[in-house]
N, C-alpha and C positions, 0 to 999 in steps of 0.2 A: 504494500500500500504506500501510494508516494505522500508526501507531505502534504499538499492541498487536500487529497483526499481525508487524509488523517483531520486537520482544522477542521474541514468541510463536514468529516462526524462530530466530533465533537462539539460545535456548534449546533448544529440538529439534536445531540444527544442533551445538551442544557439549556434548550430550547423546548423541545420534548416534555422534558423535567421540571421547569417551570410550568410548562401548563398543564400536567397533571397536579401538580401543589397545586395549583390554582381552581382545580373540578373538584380537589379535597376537600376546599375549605369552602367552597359556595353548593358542596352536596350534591356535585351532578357526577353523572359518568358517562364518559364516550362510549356509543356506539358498539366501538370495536371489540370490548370488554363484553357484549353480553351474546349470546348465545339464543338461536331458534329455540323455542319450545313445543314440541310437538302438542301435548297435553290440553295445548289451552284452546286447540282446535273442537275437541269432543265435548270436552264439559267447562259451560257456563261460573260454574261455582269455584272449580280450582284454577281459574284462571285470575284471580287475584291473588291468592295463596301464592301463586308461581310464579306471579310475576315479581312480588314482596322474595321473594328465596331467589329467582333468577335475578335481582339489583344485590341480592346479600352477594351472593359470588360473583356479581361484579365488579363491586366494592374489591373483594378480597384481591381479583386478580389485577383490580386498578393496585393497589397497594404494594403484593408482590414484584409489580413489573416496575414502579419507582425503587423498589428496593433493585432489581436488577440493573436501573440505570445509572444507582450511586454505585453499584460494581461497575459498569464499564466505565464510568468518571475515571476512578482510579488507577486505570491503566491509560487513558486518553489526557488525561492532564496532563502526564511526563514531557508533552513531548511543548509543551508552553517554557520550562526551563532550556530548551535547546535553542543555538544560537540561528540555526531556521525560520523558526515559528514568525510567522508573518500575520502580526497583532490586525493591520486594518484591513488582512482579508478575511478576517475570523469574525470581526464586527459588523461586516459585511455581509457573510452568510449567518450568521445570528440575529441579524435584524431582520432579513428576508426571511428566517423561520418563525420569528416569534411575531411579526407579524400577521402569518398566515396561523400561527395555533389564536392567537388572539382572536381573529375574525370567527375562528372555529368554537371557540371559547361563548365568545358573546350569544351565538345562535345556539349552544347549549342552554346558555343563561335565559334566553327568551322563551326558548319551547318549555323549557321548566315555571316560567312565569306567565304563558300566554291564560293558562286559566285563572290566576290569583291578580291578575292585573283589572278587570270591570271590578272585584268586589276590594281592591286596596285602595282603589282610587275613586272618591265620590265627589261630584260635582254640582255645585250648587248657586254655580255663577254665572253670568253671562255669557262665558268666553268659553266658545267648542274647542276642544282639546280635540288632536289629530293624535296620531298612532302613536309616532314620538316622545309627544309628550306626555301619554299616559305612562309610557314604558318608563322615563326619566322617574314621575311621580311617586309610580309604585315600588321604585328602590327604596322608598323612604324616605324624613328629615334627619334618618343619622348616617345616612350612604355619605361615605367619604371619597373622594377623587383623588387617584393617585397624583402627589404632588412631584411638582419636578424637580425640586429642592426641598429637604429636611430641615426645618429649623433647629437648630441644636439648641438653642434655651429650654425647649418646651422639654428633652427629653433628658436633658443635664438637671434639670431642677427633680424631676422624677426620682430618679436614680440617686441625689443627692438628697432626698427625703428618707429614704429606705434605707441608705449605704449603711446605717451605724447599727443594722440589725448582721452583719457579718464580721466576721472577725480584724483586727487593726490591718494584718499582713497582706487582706487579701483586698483591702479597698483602692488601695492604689492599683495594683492589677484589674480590676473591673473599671475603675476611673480610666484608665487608657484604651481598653479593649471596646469599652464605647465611644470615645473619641476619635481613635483609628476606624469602629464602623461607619459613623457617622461621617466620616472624611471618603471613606470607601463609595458609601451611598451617594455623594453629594457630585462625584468625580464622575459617574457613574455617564454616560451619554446614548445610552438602550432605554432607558426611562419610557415605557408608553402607557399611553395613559388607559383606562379603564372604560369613558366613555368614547365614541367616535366624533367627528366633527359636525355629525348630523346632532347628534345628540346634547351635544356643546352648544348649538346656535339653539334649540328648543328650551333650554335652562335658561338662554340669557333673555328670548323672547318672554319665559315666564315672569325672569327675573323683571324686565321693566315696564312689564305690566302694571301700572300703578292702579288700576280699578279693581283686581282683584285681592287677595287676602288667602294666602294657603298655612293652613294649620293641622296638625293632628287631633283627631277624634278622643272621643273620654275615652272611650275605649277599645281596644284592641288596634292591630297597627295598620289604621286607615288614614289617608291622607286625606282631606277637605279642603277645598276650593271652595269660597265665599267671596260675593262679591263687596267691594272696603268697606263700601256705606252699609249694607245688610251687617257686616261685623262692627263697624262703630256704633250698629243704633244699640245691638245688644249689651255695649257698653255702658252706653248710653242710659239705658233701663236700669243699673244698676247703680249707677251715679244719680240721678234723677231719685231717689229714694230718699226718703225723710231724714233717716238715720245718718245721712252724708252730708255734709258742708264744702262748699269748696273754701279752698286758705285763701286769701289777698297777697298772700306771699311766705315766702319760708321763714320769717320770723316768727310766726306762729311754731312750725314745728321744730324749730331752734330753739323755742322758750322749755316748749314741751319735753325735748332731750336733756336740755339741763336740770330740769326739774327732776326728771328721773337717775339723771347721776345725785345730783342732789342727798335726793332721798338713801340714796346708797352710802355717800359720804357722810351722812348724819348717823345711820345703822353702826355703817362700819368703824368708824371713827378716822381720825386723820393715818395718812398712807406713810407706811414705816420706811426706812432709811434701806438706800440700795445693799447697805452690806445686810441688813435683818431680812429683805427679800431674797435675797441668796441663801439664806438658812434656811427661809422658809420655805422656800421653792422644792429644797432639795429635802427636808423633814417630811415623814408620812403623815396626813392630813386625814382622820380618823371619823371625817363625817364627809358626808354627798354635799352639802352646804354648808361652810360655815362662816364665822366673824373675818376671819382675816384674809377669805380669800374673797371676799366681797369686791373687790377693787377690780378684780380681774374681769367682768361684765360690766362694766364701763366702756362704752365709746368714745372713742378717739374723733373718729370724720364720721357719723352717722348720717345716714341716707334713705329717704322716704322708699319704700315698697311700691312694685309699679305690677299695675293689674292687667288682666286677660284671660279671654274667655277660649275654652275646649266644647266643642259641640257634640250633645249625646246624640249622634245620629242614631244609635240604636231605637232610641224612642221615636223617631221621625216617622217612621212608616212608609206610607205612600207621600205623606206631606213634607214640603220643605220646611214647614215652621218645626221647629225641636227647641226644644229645652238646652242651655248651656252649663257649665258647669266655670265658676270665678275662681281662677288660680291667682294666688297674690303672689308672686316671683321676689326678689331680693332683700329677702324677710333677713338675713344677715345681719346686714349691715343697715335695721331699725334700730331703735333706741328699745331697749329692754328684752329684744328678742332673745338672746344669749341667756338672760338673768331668767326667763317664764322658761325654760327649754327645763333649765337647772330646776327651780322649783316644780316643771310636772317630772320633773325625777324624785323628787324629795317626798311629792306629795303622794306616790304610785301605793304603799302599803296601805292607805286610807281609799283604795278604789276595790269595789268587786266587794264590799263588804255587808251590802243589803240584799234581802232576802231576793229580789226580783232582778239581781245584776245573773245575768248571762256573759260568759267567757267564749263561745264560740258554738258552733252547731253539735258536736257532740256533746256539749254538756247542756245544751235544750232536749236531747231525745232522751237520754240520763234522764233529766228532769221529767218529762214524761212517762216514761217507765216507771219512775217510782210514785206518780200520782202523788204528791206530795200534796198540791192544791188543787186539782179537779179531778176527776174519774173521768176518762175517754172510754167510750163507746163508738156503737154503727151510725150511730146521728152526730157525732161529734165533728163539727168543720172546724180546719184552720185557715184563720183569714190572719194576712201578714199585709203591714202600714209602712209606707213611704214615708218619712220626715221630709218637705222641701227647705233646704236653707237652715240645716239645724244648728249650725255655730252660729252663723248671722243674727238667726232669731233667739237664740237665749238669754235672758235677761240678767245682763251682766250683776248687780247690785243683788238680786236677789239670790243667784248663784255664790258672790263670795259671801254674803252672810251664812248661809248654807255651808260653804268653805271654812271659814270663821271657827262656826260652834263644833265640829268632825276635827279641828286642830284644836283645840281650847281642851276638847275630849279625851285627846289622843297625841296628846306632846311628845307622850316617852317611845311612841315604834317612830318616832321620825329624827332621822339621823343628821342631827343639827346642832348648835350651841347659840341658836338667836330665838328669844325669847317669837311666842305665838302673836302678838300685838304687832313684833317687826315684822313677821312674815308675813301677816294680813298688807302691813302698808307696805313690801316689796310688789304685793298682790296687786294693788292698787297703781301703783305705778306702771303696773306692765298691760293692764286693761281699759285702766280710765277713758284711753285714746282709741281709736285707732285711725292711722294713719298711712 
């Protein structure tokens, strides 16, 4: 076998081997891998049985035959250290192969999606969507595009979060081994992307569509098209409620933030000296909440919580009107959100403690069975209730009073050293608002 030829495999063969990892990880299998079934000619019934055992050994022998290609790697690699090896004709025929698995690749991906694609993608806007860009839609909003460049901050700060869970010796060896991949990856000039360029100009037409609004569904992974103004009015509906004010401006909830550190600087008392925080920090802390660590939910920059709506299409029907479901997103970085996170920690042993709290579905048929409060019989229905809007609508003031007297009760299961009067007014501070 002369040199070219040799290249000429070896490109084919990690060309090959990439697009099988590639049908691995997106759950499909070529063609080539599956085998006639005579079976499924004669009878109706075992021909889903066999077709479910004819993809298992397909699978298998997809598997096997990547393991056969990391053998012939290791004897075709050798010949990359010889002073022969002609690098831009190996580039050459490696693009011309990964190109062609690529194409091969994608129409795997589509025949697997041609029937999941009318029920992922539902539309409820103006704008007729063509072949294209259903197929785009129904990848998802967490379908990522192969990028052509790596950014190394995003995957150095990763790596640099976790490193101190291995041993001293070996963090420097993993700190270059990612460095070096990341240099590897970045050098790299076969890079092809994942969509085509049909598929690229159908994204960016979605993309500057300004009349429409695409979101995901409450439930399950449907994407939804709504047209902006159908999506702002349902906003709209929500704001528009009594219980809502709009601010005149963020000195209002600037007063409000300070308030609630406030209240915590009075609790906790004044904030102890950088060297007693270094002892402290590093001392074990023997309650879920207490006096001195109070400081630590405080904000620094805090920032208003910004709202949006998920549409229950499931309840939709035949009709476009549905019901929405109000996510509040960057609940973080509000004033008190950290401190109530902590306190429904604190307060958890005081939950499930009345005779009518239910823990989950088997411990409602439990309760059934032992007839504790009614007798079931042949006449006995069970009718089950929707709550709409159940946090929105609980009446905050009558809820912590209720809070209140269950802590006044029951001071000593809660693992704490702040008297029951402080925790009521932590309570207070974290509800009063909402913002």
């Amino acid at each position: 076998m002369t040199m070219i030829q040799q290249i000429r495999k070896l490109a084919k063969v990690r060309a090959h081997l990439r697009f099988l990892n590639m049908c691995k990880s997106a759950d499909v299998v070529p063609r080539g891998f599956f085998t006639k079934n005579p079976t499924s000619h004669y009878n109706k019934h075992s021909n889903k049985f066999d077709n479910k055992l004819e993809r298992h050994f397909a699978y298998t022998r997809m598997q096997k035959h990547i393991c056969y290609l990391h053998y012939q790697l290791t004897t075709l690699e050798k010949i990359e250290s010889t002073n022969n090896f002609n690098k831009p004709l190996f580039f050459q025929y490696y693009k011309k192969f990964l190109r062609n698995k690529f194409q091969k690749f994608n129409k795997l991906k589509r025949n697997k999606q041609k029937v999941s694609v009318t029920n992922s993608v539902v539309n409820f806007s103006s704008h007729v969507l063509n072949d294209t860009e259903k197929f785009v839609l129904s990848l998802g909003l967490d379908y990522v595009i192969t990028p052509k460049k790596v950014n190394p901050f995003d995957i150095i700060t990763k790596v640099e979060h976790i490193i101190n869970k291995i041993p001293p010796k070996d963090q420097i060896a993993l700190r270059n081994d990612v460095i070096h991949l990341i240099k590897k990856r970045n050098r790299r000039n076969d890079i092809i992307s994942n969509l085509n360029a049909k598929q690229f100009i159908a994204l960016k037409n979605l993309r500057n569509d300004k009349s429409i609004h695409i979101t995901r569904a409450d439930k399950g992974n449907v994407t939804v098209i709504m047209n902006k103004s159908d999506y702002l009015n349902t906003i709209n509906t929500v704001l528009t409620k009594e219980q809502y004010d709009k601010l005149p401006d963020m000195k209002v909830f600037n007063k409000y933030a300070n308030s609630v550190d406030r209240n915590i600087i009075t609790i906790a008392g004044p904030k102890s000296s950088p060297k007693n925080i270094i002892f402290k920090f590093f001392a074990d802390d023997p309650f879920i909440l207490s006096r001195k660590s109070l400081h630590n939910y405080r904000h620094l920059h805090p920032q208003p919580a910004w709202l949006y709506n998920m549409p229950k299409i499931h309840k939709a029907g035949f009709s476009t009107k549905f019901p929405v479901r109000h996510i509040t997103a960057n609940c973080d970085l509000t004033p008190g959100h950290k401190l109530s996170k902590k306190l429904s920690e604190l307060f958890q042993p005081l939950v499930g403690k009345t005779s009518t709290a239910i823990k989950d579905g088997y411990d409602f048929v439990k309760l059934l069975n032992d007839n504790k409060f009614f007798e079931i019989n042949d006449s006995t229905i069970l009718v089950s209730f929707d709550v709409e809007g159940l946090y929105p609508n609980t009446p905050v003031e009558e809820a912590i009073s209720l809070l209140e007297e269950r802590v006044n009760n029951n001071i000593q299961y809660l693992s704490t050293d702040l008297k029951p009067e402080e925790l009521i007014k932590l309570v207070h501070s974290c509800l009063r608002l909402s913002l």
